[in-house]
Backbone as CSV, one residue per row, in Angstrom:
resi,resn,N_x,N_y,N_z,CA_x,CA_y,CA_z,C_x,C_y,C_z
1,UNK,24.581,70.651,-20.223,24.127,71.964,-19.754,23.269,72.641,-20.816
2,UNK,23.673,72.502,-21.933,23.088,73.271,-23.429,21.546,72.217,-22.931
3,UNK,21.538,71.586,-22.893,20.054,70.620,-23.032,19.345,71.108,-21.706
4,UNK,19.747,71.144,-21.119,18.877,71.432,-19.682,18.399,73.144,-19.992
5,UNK,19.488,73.981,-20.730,18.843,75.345,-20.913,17.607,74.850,-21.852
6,UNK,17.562,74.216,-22.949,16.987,74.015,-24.012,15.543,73.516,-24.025
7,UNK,15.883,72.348,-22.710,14.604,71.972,-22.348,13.786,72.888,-21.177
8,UNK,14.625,73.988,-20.732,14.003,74.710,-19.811,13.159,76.133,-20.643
9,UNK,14.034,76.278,-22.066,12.944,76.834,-22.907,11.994,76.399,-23.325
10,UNK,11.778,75.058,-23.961,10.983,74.336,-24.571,9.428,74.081,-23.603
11,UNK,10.117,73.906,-21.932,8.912,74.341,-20.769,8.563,75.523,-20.819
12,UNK,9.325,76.712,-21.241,8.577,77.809,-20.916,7.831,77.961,-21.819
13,UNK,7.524,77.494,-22.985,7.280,78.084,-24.257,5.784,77.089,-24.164
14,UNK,5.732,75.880,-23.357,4.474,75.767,-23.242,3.444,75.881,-22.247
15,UNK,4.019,76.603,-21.155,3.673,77.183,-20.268,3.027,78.607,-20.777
16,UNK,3.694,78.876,-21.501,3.300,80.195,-22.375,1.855,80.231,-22.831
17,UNK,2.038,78.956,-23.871,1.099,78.829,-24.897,-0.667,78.628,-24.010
18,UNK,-0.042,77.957,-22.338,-1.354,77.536,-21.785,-1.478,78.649,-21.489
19,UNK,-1.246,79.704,-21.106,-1.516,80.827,-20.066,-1.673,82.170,-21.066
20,UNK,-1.344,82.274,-22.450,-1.463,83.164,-22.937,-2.495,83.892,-23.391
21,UNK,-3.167,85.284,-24.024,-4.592,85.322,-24.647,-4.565,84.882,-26.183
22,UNK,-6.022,84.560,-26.121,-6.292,84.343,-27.735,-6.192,84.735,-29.010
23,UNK,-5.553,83.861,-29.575,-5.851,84.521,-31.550,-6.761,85.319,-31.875
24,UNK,-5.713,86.358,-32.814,-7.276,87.023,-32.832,-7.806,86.441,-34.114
25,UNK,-9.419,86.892,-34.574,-9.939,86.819,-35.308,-10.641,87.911,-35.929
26,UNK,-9.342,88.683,-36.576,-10.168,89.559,-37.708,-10.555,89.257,-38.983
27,UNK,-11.516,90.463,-39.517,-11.775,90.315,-40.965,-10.553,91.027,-41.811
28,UNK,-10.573,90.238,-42.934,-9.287,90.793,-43.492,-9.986,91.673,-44.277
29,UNK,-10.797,92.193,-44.862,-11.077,93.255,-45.661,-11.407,94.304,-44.565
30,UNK,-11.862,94.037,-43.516,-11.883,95.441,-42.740,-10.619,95.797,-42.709
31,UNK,-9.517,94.578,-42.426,-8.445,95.061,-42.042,-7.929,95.926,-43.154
32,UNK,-8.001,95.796,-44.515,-7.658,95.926,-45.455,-8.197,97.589,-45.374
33,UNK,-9.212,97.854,-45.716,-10.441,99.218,-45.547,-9.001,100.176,-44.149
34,UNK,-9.028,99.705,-43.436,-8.236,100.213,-41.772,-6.505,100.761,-42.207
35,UNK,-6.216,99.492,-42.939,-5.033,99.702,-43.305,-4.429,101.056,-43.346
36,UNK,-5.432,101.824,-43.821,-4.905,102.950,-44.546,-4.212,104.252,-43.719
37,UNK,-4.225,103.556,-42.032,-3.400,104.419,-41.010,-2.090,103.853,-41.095
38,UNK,-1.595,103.058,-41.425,-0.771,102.227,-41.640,0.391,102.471,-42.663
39,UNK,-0.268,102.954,-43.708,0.593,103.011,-44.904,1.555,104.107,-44.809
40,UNK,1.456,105.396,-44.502,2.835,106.121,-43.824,3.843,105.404,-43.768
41,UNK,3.851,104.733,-43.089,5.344,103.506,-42.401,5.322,101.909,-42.552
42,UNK,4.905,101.619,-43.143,4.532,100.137,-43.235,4.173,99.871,-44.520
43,UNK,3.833,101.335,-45.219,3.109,101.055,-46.638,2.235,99.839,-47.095
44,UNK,1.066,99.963,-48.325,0.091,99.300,-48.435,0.281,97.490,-47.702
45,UNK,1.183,97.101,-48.238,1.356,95.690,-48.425,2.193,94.759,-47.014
46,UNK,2.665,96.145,-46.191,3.211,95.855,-45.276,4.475,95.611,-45.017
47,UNK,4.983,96.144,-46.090,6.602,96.135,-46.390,7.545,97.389,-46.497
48,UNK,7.851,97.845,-45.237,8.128,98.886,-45.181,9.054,98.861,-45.732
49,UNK,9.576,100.759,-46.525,11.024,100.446,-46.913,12.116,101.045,-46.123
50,UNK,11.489,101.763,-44.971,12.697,102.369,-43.896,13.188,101.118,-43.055
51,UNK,14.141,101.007,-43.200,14.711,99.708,-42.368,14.600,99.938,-40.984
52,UNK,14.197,101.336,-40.155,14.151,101.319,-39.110,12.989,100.881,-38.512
53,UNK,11.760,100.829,-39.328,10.259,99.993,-38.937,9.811,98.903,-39.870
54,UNK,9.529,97.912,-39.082,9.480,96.990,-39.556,8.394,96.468,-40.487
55,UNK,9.255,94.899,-41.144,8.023,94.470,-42.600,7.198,93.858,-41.156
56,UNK,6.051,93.879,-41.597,4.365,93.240,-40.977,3.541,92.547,-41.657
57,UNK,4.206,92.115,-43.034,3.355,91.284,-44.120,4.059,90.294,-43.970
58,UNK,3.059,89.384,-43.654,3.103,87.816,-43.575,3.552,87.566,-42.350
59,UNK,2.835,88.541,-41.266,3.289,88.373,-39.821,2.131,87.562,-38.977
60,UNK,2.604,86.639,-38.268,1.538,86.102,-37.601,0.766,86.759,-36.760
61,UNK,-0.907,86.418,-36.954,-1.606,87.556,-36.383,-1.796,87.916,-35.114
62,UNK,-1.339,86.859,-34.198,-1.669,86.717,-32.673,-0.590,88.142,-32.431
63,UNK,0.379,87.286,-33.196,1.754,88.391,-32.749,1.276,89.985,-32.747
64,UNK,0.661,89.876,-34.417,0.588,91.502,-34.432,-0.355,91.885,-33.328
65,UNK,-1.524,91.574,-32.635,-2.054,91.761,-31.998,-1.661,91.870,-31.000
66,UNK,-0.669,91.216,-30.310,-0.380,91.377,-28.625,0.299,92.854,-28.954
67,UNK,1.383,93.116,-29.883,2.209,93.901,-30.183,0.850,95.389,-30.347
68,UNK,0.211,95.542,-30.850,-0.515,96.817,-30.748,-0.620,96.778,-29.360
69,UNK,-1.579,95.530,-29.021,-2.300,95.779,-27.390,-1.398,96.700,-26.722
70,UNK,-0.169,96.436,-26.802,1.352,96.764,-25.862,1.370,97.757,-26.346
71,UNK,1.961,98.002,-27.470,1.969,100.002,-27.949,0.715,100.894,-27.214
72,UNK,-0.475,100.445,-27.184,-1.916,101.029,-26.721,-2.246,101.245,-25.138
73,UNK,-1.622,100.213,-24.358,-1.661,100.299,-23.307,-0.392,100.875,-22.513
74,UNK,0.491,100.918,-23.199,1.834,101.553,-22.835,2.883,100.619,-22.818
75,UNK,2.321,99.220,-23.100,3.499,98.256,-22.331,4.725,98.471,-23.037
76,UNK,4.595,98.416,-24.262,6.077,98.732,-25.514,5.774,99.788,-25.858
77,UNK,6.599,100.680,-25.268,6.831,101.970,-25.957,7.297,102.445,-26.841
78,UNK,6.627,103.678,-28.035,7.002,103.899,-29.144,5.988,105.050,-29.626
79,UNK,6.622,106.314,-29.478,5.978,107.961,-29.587,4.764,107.533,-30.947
80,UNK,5.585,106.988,-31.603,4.571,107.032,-33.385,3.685,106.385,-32.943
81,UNK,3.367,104.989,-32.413,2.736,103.831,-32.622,1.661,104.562,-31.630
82,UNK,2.063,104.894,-30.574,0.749,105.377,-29.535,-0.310,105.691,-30.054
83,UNK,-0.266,106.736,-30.033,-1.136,107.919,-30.909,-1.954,107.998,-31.983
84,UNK,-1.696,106.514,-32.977,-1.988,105.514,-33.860,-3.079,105.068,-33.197
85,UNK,-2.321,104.401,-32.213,-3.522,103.405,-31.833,-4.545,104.039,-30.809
86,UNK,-4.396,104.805,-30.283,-4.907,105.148,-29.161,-6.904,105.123,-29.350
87,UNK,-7.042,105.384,-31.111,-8.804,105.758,-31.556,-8.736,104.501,-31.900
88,UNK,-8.541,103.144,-32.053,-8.601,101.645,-32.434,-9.142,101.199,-31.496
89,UNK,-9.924,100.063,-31.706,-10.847,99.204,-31.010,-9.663,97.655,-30.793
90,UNK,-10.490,97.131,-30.440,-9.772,95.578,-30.368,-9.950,94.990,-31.701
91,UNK,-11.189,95.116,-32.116,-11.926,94.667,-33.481,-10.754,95.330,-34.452
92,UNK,-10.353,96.431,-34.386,-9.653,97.028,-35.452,-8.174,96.602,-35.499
93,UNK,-7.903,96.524,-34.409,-6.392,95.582,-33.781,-6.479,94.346,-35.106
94,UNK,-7.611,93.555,-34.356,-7.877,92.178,-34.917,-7.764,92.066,-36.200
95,UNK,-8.612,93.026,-36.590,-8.602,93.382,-38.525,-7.573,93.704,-38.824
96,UNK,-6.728,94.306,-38.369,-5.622,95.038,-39.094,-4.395,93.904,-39.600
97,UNK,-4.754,92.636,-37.964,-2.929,91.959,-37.833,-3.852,90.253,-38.827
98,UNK,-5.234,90.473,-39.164,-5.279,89.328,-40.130,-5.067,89.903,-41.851
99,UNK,-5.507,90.961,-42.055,-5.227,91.708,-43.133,-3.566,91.172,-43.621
100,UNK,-2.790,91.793,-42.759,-1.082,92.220,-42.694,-0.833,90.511,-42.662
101,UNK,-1.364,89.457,-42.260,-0.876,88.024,-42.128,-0.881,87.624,-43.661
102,UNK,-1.938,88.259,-44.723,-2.123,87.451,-45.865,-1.293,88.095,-46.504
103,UNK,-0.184,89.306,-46.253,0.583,89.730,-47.683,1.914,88.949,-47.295
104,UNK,2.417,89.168,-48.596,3.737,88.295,-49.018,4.684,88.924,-48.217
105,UNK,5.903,88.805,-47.454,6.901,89.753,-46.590,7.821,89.874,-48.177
106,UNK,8.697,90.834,-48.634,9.598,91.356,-49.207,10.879,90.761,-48.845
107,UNK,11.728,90.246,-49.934,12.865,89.097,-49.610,13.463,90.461,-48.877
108,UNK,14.252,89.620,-48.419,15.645,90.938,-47.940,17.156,90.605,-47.982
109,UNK,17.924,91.571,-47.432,18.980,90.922,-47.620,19.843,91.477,-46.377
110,UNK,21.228,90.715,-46.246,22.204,91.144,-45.307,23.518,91.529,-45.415
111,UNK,24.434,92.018,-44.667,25.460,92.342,-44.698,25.902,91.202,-45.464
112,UNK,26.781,90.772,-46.501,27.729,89.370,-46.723,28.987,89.086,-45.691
113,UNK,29.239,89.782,-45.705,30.374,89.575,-44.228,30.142,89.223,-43.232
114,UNK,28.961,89.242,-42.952,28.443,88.804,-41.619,27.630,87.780,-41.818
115,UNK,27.044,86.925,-42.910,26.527,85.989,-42.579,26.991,84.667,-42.220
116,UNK,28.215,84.837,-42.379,28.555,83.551,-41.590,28.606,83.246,-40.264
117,UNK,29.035,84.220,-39.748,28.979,84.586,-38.251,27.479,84.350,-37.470
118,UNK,26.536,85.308,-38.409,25.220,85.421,-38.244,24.346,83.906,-38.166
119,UNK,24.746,83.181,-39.324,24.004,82.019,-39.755,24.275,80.996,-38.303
120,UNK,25.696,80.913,-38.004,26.510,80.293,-36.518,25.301,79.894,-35.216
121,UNK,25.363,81.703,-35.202,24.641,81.805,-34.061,22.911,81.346,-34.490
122,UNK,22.199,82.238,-35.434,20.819,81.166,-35.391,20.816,80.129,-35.439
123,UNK,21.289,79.351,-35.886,21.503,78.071,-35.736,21.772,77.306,-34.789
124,UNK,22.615,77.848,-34.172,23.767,76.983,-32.698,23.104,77.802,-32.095
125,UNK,23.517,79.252,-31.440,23.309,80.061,-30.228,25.341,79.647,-29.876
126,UNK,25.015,79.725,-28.214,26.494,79.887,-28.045,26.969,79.269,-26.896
127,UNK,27.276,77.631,-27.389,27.893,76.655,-26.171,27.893,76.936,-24.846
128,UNK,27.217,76.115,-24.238,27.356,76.630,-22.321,26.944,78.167,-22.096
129,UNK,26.229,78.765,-22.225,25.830,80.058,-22.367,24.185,79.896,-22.275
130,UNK,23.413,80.904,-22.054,21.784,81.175,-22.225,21.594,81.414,-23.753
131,UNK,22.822,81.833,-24.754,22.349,82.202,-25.710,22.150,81.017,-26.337
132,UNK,20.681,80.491,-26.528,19.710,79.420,-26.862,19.900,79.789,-29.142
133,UNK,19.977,78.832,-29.506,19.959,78.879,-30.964,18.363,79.566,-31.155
134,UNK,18.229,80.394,-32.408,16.909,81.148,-32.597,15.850,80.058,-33.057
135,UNK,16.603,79.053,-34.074,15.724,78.336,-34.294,14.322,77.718,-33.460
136,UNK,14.879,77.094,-32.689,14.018,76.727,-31.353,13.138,77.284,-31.192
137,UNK,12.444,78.480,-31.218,11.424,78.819,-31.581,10.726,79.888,-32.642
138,UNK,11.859,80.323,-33.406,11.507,81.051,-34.916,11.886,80.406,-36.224
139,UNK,12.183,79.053,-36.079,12.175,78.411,-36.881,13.255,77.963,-37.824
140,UNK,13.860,76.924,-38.352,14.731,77.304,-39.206,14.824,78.034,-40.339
141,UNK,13.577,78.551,-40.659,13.572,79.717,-42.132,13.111,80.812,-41.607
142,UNK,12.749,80.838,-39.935,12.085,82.135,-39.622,10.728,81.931,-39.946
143,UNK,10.219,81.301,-39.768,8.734,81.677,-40.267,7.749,81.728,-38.679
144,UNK,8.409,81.229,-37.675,8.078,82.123,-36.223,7.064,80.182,-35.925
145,UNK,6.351,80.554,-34.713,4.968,79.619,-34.701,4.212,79.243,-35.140
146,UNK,3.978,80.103,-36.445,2.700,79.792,-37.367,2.184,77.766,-37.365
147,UNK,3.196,77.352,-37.320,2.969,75.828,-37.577,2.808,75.434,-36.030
148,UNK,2.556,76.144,-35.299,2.135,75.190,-33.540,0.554,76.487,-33.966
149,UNK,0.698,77.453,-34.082,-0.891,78.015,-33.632,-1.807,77.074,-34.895
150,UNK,-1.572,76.662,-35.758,-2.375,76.212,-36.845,-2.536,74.976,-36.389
151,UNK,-1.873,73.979,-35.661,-1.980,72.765,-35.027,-2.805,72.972,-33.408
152,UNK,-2.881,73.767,-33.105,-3.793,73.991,-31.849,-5.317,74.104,-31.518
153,UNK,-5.635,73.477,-31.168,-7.434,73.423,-30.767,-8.046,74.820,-30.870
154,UNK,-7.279,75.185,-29.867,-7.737,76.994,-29.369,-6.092,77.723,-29.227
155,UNK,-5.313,78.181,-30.489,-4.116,78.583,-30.017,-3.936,79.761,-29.256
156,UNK,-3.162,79.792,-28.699,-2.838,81.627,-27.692,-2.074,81.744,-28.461
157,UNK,-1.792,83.450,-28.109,-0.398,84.363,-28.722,0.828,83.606,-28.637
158,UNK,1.086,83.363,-30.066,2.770,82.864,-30.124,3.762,83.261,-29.423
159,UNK,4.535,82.792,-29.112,6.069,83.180,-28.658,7.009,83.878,-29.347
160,UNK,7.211,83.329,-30.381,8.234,84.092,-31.674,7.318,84.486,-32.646
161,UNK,7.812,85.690,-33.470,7.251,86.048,-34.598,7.473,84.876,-35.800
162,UNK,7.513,85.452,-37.291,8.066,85.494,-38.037,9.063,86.602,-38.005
163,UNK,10.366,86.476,-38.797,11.297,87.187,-38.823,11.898,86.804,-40.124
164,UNK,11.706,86.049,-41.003,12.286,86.195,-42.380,12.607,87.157,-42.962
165,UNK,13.616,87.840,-43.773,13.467,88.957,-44.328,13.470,90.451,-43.781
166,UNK,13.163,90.158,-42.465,13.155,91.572,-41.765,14.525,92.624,-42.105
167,UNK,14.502,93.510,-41.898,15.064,94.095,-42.079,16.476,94.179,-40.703
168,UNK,17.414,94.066,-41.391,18.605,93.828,-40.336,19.150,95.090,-39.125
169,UNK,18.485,96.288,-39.811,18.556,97.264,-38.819,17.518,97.178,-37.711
170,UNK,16.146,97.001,-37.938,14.904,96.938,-37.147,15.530,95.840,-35.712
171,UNK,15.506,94.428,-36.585,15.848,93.599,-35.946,17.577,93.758,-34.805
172,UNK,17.901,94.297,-35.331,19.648,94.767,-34.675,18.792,95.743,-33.359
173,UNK,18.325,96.808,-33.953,17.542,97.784,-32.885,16.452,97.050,-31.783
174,UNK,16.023,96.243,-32.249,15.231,95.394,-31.154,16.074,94.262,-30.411
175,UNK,16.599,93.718,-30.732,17.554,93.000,-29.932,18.576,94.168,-29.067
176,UNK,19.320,94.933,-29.444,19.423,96.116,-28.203,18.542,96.516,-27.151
177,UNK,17.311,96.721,-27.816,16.386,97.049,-26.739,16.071,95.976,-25.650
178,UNK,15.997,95.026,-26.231,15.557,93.596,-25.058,16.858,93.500,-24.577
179,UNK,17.904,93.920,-24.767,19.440,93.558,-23.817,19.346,94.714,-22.764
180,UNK,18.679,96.451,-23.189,19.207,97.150,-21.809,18.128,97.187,-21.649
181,UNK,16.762,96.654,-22.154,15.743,96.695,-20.828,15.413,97.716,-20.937
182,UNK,15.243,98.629,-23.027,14.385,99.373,-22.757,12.922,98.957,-23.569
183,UNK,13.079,97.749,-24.219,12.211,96.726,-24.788,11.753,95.614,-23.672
184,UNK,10.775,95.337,-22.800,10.583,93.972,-22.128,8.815,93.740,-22.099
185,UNK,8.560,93.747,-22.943,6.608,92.976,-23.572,7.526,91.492,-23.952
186,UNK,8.336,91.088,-24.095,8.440,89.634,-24.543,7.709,88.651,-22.955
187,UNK,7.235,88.069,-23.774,6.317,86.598,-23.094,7.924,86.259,-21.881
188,UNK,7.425,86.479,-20.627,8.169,85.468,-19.547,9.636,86.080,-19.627
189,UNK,9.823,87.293,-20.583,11.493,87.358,-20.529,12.373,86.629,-21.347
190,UNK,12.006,85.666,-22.405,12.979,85.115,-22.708,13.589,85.189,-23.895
191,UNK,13.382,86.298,-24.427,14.306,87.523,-25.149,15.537,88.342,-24.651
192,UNK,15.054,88.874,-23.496,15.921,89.413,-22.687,17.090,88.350,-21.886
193,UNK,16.604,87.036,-21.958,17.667,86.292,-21.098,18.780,86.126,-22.252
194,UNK,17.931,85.716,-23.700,19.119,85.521,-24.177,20.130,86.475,-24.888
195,UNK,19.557,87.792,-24.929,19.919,88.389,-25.665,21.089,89.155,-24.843
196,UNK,21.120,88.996,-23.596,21.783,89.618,-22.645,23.146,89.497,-22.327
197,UNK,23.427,88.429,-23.053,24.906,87.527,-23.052,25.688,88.216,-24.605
198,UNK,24.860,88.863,-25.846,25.199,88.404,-26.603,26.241,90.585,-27.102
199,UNK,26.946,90.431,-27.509,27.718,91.773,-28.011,27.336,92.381,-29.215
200,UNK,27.364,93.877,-29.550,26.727,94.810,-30.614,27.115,93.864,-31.831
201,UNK,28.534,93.125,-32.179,28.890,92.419,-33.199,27.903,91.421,-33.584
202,UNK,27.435,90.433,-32.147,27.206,89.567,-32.507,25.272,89.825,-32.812
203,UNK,25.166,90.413,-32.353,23.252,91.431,-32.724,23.557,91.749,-34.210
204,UNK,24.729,92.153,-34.452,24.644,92.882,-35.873,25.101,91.867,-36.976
205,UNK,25.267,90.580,-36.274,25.585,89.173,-37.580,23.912,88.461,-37.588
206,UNK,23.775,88.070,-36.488,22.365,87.285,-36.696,21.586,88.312,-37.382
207,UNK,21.400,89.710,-36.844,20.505,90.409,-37.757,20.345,90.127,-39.250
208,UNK,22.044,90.314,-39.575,22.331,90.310,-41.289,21.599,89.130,-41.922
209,UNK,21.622,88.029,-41.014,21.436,86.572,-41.244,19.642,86.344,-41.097
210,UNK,19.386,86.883,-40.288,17.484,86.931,-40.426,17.275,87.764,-41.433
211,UNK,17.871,88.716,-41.959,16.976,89.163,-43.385,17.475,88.492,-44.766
212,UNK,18.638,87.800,-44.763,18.599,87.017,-45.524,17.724,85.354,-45.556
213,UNK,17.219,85.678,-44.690,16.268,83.971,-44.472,15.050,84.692,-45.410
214,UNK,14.632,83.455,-45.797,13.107,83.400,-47.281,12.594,83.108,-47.106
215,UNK,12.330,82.719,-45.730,10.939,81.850,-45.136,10.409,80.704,-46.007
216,UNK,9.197,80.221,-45.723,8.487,79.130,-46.350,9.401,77.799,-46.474
């Protein structure tokens, strides 16, 4: 049963990849020059230090890009981010999420009590259940798609981010949101399928456990 969910992700995820829009291609020094709406909450380098908004350095750029498009057009809602974006071009989108791809993300860290619990579930997910292990498509260090869009002819918008290091509150707060469905921009839903099975405990171990991952 675990394999038939597994391989029914592994179809969606390239079903995805055919049907999705394109990488973007910004300049990173414009992005760099642009940045500077940014730094409020994200600060220069992209490493925020409020755990409630997230690091964006060393984020894959497709990602950051669908993710504005969505704040801009309304799809993911978020009072700050709107209003931000609302005077941005596509070009400036583009610049901004290749800029934010070349900085280093900031190690992080997690609850210790919870990473065992935490580590369980990215790893496994949860026997006979939808909850699919994270790995599968964020990688075992978290470092998201980067290694399928860099292998692709013409890649589309990834599926998973990077998530190394993130911050365990951000990430805890977004996995809530994709469970009641007040977060749903994920590609096809399949955030929300799995996240839907899973309890505040168990959101608040994997969290601990993705900001202790170091990527690379």
């Amino acid at each position: 049963m675990t394999k038939n969910i597994l391989g029914a992700v592994s179809l969606s995820v390239s079903l995805l990849f055919a049907s999705s829009p394109l990488l973007a291609a910004g300049n990173i020094e414009a992005g760099k020059e642009k940045s500077k709406v940014c730094m409020a909450c994200h600060m220069a380098d992209g490493n925020s230090i409020n755990p409630e908004w997230p690091k964006i350095a060393g984020q894959i750029p497709s990602y950051v890009v669908k993710q504005l498009q969505d704040f801009k057009s309304g799809k993911r809602v978020n009072q700050i981010m709107e209003p931000i974006l609302a005077p941005l071009s596509q070009q400036d989108i583009e610049d901004l999420a290749a800029y934010f791809a070349t900085q280093q993300v900031a190690p992080g860290s997690g609850n210790s009590e919870l990473l065992l619990a935490g580590e369980k579930l990215y790893n496994k997910g949860i026997f006979y259940t939808t909850v699919t292990a994270c790995t599968g498509c964020h990688g075992a260090k978290g470092n998201g798609n980067a290694a399928w869009e860099k292998n692709l002819a013409a890649p589309p918008t990834v599926l998973a981010p990077a998530i190394a290091g993130q911050h365990a509150t951000y990430t805890a707060n977004q996995l809530k949101a994709f469970r009641s469905g007040e977060r749903s921009n994920d590609v096809g839903g399949v955030m929300q399928k799995i996240v839907d099975k899973l309890t505040d405990e168990q959101i608040e171990a994997v969290s601990a456990y993705i900001a202790s991952l170091g990527g690379v």
